[in-house]
C-alpha positions in Angstrom: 105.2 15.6 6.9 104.3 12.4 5.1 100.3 12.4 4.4 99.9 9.3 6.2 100.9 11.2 9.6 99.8 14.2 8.3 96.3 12.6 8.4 96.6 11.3 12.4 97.4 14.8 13.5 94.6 16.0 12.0 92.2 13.1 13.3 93.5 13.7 16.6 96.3 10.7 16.7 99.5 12.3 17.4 101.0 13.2 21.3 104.6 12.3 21.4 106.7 10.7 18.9 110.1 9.8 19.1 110.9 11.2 16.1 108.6 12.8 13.7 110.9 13.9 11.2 113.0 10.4 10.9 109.6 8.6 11.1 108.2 10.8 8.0 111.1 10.4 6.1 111.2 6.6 6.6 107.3 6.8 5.4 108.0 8.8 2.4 110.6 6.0 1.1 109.2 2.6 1.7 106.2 0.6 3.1 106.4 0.6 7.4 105.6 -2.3 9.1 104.0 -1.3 12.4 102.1 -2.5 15.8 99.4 -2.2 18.0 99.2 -4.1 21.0 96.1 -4.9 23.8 96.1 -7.7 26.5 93.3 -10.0 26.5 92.5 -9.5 30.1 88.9 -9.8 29.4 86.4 -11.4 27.2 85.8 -8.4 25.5 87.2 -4.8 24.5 85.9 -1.4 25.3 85.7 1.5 22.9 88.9 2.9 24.8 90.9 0.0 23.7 89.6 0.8 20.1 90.9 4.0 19.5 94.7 2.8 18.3 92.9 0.9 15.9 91.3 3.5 14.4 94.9 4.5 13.6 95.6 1.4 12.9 93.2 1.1 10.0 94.3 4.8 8.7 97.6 3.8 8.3 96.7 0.6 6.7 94.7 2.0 3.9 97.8 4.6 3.4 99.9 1.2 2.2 101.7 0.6 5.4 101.7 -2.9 7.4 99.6 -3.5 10.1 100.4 -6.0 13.5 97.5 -6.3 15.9 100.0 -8.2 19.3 97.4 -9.9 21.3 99.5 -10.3 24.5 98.6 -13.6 25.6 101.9 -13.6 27.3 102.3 -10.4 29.3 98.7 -10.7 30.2 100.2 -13.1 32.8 102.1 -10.8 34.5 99.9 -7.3 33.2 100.5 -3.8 32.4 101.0 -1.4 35.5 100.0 1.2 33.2 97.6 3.6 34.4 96.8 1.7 37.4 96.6 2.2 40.9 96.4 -1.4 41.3 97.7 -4.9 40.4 95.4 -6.7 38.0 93.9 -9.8 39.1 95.8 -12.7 38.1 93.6 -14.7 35.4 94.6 -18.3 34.7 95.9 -19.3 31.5 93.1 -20.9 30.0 90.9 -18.3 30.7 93.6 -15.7 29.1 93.4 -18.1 25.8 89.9 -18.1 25.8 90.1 -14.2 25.7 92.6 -14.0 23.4 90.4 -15.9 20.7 87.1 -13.5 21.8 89.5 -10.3 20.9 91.1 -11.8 17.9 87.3 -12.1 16.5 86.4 -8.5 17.6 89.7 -7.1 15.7 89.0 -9.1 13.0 86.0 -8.2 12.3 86.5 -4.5 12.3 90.0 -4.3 10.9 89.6 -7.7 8.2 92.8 -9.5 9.1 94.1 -10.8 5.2 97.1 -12.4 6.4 99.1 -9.7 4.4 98.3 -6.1 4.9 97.0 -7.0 7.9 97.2 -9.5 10.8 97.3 -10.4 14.2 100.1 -12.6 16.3 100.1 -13.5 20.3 102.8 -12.7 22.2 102.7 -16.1 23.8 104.3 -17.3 21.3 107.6 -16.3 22.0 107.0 -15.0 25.9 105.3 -18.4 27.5 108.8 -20.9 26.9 111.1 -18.2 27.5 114.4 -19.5 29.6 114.7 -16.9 32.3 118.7 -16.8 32.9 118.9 -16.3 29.3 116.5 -13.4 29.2 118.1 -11.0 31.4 121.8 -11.6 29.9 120.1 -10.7 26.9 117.7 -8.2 27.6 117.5 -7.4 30.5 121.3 -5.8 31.0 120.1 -3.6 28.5 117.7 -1.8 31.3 118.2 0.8 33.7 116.1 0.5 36.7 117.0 4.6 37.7 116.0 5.1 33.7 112.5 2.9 34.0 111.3 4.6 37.3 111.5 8.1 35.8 108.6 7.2 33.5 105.2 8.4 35.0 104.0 4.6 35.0 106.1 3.5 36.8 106.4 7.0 39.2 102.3 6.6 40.4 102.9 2.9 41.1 105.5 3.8 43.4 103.2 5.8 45.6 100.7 2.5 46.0 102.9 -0.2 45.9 104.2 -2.0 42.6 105.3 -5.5 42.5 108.5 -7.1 41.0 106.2 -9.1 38.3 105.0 -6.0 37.2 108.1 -4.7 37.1 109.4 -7.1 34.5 106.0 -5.4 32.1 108.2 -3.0 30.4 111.0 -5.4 29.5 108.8 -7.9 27.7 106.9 -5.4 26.1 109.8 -4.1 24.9 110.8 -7.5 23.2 108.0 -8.1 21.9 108.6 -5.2 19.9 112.2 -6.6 19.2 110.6 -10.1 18.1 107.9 -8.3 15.7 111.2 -6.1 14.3 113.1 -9.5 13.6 110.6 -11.4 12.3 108.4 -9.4 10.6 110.9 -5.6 10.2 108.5 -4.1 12.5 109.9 -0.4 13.2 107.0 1.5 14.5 104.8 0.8 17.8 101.7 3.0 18.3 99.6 3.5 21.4 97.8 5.7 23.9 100.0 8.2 25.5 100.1 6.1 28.9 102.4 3.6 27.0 104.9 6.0 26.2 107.6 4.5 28.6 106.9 1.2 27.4 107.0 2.1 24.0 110.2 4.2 24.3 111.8 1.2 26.3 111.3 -0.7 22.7 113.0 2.0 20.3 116.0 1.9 22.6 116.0 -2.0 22.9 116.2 -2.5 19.3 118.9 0.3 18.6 120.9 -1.4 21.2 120.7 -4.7 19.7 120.2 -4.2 16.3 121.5 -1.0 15.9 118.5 0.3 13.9 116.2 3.2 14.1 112.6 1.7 15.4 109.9 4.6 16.4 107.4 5.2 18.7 103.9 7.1 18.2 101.7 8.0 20.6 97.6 9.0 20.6 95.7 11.2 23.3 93.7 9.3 26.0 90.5 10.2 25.5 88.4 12.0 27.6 84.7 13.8 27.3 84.7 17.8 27.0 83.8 17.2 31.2 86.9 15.8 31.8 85.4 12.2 32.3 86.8 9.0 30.7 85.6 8.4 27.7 83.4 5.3 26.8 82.2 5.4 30.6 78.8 4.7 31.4 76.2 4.3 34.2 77.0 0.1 33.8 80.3 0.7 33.1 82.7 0.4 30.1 81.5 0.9 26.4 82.0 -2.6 25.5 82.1 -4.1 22.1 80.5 -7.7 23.3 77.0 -7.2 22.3 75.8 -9.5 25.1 77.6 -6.9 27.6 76.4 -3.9 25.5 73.7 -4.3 23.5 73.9 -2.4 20.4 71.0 -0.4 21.1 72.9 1.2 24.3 76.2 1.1 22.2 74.4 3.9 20.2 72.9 5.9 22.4 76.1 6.3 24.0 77.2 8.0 20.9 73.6 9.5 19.8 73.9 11.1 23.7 77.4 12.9 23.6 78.1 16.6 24.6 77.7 18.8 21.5 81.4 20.0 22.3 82.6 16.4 21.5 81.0 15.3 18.3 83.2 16.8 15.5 86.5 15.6 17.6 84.1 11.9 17.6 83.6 11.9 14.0 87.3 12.4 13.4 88.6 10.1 15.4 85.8 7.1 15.3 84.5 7.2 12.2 86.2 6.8 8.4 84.0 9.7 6.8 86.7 12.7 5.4 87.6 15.2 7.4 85.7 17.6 5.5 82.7 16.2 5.4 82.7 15.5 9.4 83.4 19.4 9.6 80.4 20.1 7.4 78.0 18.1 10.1 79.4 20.0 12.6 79.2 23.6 11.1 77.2 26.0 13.1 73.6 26.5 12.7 73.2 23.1 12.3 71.1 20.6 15.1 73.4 19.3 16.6 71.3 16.1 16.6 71.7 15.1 12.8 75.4 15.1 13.6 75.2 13.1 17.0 72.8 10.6 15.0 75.7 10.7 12.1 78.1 9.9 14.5 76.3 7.1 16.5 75.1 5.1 13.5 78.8 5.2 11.5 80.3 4.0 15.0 77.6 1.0 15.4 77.8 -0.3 12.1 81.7 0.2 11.9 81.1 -2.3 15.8 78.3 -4.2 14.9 77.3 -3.9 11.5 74.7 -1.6 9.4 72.1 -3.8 10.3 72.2 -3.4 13.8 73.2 0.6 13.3 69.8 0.7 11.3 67.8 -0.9 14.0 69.5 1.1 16.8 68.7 4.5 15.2 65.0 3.0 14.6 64.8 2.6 18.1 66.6 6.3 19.2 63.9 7.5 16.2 60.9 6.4 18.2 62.0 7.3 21.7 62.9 10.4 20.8 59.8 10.9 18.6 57.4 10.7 21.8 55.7 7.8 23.8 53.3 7.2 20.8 55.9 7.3 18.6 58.1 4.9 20.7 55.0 2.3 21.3 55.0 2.0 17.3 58.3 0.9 17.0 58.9 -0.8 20.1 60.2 -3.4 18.3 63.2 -1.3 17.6 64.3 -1.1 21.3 65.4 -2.8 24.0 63.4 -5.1 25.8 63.4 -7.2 28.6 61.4 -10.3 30.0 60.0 -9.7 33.2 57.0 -12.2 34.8 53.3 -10.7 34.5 52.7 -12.1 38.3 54.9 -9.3 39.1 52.6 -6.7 37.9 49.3 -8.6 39.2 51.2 -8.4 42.6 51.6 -4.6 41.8 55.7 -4.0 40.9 57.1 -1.4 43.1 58.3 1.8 40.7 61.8 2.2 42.8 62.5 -2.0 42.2 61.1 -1.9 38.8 64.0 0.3 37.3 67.1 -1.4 39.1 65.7 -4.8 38.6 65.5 -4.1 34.9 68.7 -2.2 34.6 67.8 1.5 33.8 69.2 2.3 37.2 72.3 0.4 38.2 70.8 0.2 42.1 68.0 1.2 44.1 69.1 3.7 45.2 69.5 5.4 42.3 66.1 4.3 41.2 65.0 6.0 44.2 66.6 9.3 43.2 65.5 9.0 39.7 61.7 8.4 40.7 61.9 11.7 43.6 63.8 13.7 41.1 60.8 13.0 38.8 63.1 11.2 35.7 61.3 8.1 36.2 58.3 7.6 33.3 56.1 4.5 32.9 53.3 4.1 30.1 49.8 3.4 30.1 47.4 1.0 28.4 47.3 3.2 25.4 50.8 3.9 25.2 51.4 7.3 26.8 54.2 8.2 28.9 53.9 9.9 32.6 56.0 10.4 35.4 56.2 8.6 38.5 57.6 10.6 41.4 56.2 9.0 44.9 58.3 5.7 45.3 55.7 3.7 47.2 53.6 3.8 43.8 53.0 -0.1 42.4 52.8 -0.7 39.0 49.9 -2.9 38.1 48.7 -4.7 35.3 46.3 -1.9 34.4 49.6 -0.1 33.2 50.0 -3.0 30.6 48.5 -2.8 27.0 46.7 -6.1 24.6 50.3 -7.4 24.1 51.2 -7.4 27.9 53.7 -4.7 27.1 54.5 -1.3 28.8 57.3 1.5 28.0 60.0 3.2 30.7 61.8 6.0 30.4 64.7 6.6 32.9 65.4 10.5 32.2 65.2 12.2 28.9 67.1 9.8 27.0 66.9 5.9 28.1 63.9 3.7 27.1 63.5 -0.1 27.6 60.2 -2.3 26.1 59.7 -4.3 28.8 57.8 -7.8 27.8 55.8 -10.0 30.6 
């Protein structure tokens, strides 16, 4: 197999492919030009939408030509893929206003030079399209009995899925036609729940072009529980650092099960494979590797500067209360007015107004369950289990500061 592939099926990127053997040989004799595509129907990605990209770069460094498709264009109708329902609708504006925000993110992380690298919006080429003229070109070329045996299309069925969606796979699929003729695009890679889409875009271009495209698809991702991965209490892992700090963005990794981190290191981080198998050897704490893992991930997102200052942070909190209070500074924090506390701050409001607990009813768990830790004037950490408790300025030290601690792991400096 050539290396390049070789090196994605032992990171963890290969599911299905529509042809290994053709796809290796093709590799072997010339530079590929290939595609990743994501729909800007946010401001911001998630880790989730990060792991082709990893790929992405892999391939990239073995020589081969990489195409980040921002879909500007079928965000407007968007991907039944994986979902039970029908996106919301976002106006245009707002999708090109998204489309910048992910262009920045994917720049940043892959270094877009124009050559080896860059990105394009489907828009281009999808927002003036003449409809009459689309489906005597393309669309004859589908079979609706074909389309509804993939599995996307299958679930949808159950719920409900609407004619606009319907129309997803063909313009996906020529977009891939479109990167083939203007750029020789022949490969599309993905997650695994884009495999009739992706398919759909091989066949297109043999039909019309009567070449050999392929397809390549990557395992979705889940924890060693089964749960998505990149899921948290406040939701998706997301690269926006005003949505996830960095600090959180590292103690997502720094918190993983010990089952997941060598599969972590090889799929979201660049270190060889050898040496994430040398972290992970047994005997070792399992921390040094989980520590490896978050700060290679938060620089490779946000830079080494932020990765330093997030594992300053996860070093005091997990080096005790005193330990924390010394490097506060290294932690997040949050404003919150000292009339509060000279009122006396209820415990069970003081963790969901400061986002530890995502409600207050989970704050009220965490404080009966015993989870729930405050510090003193001098820095110490104790638990708080009787939910009528008030937290008064007493609690504060000189600056006007105090530490919490929502279970073993989660610390916030919070600043009146």
């Amino acid at each position: 197999m050539n290396p390049a592939l070789e090196l994605l099926k032992t990171r963890g990127f290969f599911q299905q492919c529509t042809s290994a053997e053709g796809l290796s040989k093709l590799m072997d004799e010339q530079p590929v030009a290939f595609y990743v595509g994501c729909d800007p129907t946010g401001t911001s990605l998630h880790i989730g939408h990060m792991v082709p990209f990893f790929a992405y770069r892999h391939l990239r460094d073995a020589g081969h030509t990489a195409i980040a498709l921002i879909g500007g264009g079928t965000a407007r109708i968007g991907d039944p893929s994986g979902k039970s329902d029908m996106r919301k609708m976002l106006d245009y504006e707002q999708l090109d206003k998204n489309s910048e925000s992910i262009k920045g993110q994917l720049d940043r992380f892959v270094g877009f030079d124009g050559k080896t690298a860059f990105s394009v919006n489907n828009k281009d080429w999808l927002a003036g399209l003449n409809y009459i003229d689309f489906l005597r070109e393309i669309g004859r070329h589908f079979s609706v009995n074909r389309m509804l045996s993939f599995e996307a299309y299958k679930m949808r069925m159950e719920t409900g899925l609407s004619f606009i969606e319907f129309n997803y796979q063909l313009l996906q699929s020529y977009d891939f036609l479109e990167l083939y003729r203007r750029h020789g695009c022949r490969l599309q890679i993905g997650g695994d729940d884009q495999w009739g889409n992706i398919v759909a875009g091989v066949e297109l271009i043999r039909r019309i072009e009567g070449v050999e495209a392929f397809g390549l698809t990557f395992p979705l991702v889940t924890t060693a529980d089964g749960k998505k991965m990149g899921k948290t209490e406040k939701g998706a892992l997301f690269l926006d650092p005003a949505i996830t700090t960095p600090y959180e963005f590292f103690q997502y990794w720094r918190n993983v099960q010990d089952q997941d981190i060598l599969r972590f290191l090889l799929m979201f981080t660049f270190l060889q494979a050898d040496e994430c198998r040398k972290l992970c050897e047994t005997g070792k704490n399992p921390n040094e590797a989980k520590e490896r893992l978050a700060w290679e991930v938060t620089a490779l997102i946000h830079g080494k500067e932020e990765a330093d200052k997030a594992l300053a942070g996860a070093k005091a909190a997990f080096g005790g209360s005193n330990a924390a209070g010394a490097n506060k500074q290294a932690m997040p924090k949050t404003e919150i007015a000292r009339l509060r506390f000279k009122e006396g701050y209820n415990i069970v409001d003081l963790f969901a107004d400061t986002g530890l607990q995502s409600s207050k009813s989970e704050s009220r768990r965490l404080v009966q369950q015993g989870g729930a830790f405050v510090s003193g004037k001098d820095g110490e950490l104790s638990a708080v289990s009787d939910t009528s408790v008030l937290i008064g300025e007493d609690r504060l030290n000189a600056e006007g500061e105090l530490i919490l601690r929502a279970g073993k792991k989660r610390y916030l400096l919070v600043v009146t």
